[in-house]
C-alpha positions, 0 to 999 in steps of 0.5 A: 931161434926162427920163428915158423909161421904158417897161414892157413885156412881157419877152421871151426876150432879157430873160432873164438880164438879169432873172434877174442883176436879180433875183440883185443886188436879193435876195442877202443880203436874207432869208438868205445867198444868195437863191433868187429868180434861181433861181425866175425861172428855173424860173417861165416854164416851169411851167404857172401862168407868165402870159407877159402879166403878166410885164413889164420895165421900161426907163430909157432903153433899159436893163431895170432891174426885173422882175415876174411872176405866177402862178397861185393859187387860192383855196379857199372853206370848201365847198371851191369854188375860185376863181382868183387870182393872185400875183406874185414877185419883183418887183425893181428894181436896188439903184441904182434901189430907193425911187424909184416904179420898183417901184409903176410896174411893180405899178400896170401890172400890176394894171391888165393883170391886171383886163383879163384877169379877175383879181380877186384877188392873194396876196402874201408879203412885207415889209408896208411894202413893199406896203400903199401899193399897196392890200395889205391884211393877208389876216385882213382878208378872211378868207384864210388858209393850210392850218392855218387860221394868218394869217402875218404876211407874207401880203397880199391885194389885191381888183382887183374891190372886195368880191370875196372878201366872205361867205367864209372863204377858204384860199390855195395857192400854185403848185407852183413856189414850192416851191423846192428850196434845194440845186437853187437853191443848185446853180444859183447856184454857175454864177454869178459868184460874189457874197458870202454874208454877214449883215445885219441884214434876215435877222432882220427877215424871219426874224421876218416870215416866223414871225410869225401874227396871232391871232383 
């Protein structure tokens, strides 16, 4: 029997679906716990929140992954800004991870993003996960963070081919990604409980998230 998907903008009947979503695809992933539900939570509400590229995906009438995006920008070296985007968490329920959910629900998204005017997105994140989907390493278009350091973990994929050419570009984030663990912490303790334990995908991330690429 095929199986019908729809992608769709999220709607507010959606909310906690995601944010359980979120909470089952990312618990124990990098660290002991997760954060991720609880920057889903806060996101719609911050001024960088794109409502038209926050979109749910449905397998027969049940939403079983999630993405948003945000506001970022870009700094060139004469300090001219330049608005671009970036997008997280994007998830999809553990049952349903490794079978193309997560590129159909990306895929969509860029092409919604392109007929907004975006040209531009940063992400942080495992690599594997994201260089089949045309993210490249962000020393590859010159992008880097305040202290001038390419992290390992920062992408950059250009929408509009040669965009960021000729330049030596800075990222900053939306405020709303700097989360605050105690609050996300406080937040998750009015959850049904889930346990915190390791596993080996802590290291990874840990050695992700601290590794820079040298000139």
């Amino acid at each position: 029997m095929e199986q019908k998907i729809i992608i769709r903008n999220e709607e507010k009947r959606d909310w906690t679906i995601v944010e359980d979503i979120t909470r089952k695809a990312f618990y124990n992933l990098y660290v002991q716990g997760c954060v991720e539900h609880y920057l889903v939570h806060i996101m719609r509400n911050h001024e960088d929140f794109i409502p038209e590229l926050d979109f749910v995906l449905e397998l027969d009438g049940n939403v079983i992954g999630n993405i948003m995006y945000t506001k970022a920008k870009l700094f060139d070296e004469e300090g001219n800004s330049k608005n671009i985007l970036t997008f997280g968490p994007v998830c999809i329920l553990p049952a349903y991870q490794r079978m193309g959910y997560g590129k159909l629900l990306m895929e969509h998204s860029f092409q919604k993003a392109i007929q907004l005017g975006y040209d531009v997105i940063v992400i942080f994140g495992s690599p594997s996960n994201y260089v089949g989907r045309g993210f490249k390493s962000c020393k590859k278009y010159n992008v880097c963070i305040e202290n001038g350091k390419y992290p390992a973990a920062m992408m950059v994929k250009e929408l509009i081919p040669h965009v960021l050419d000729g330049h030596t570009w800075t990222y900053q984030d939306s405020p709303v990604m700097a989360i605050s663990e105690v609050e996300a912490e406080r937040y998750d303790d009015t959850l049904e409980p889930m346990e915190k334990k390791y596993i080996p995908s802590q290291d990874e991330f840990y050695i992700m998230s601290h590794s820079f690429i040298e000139e």
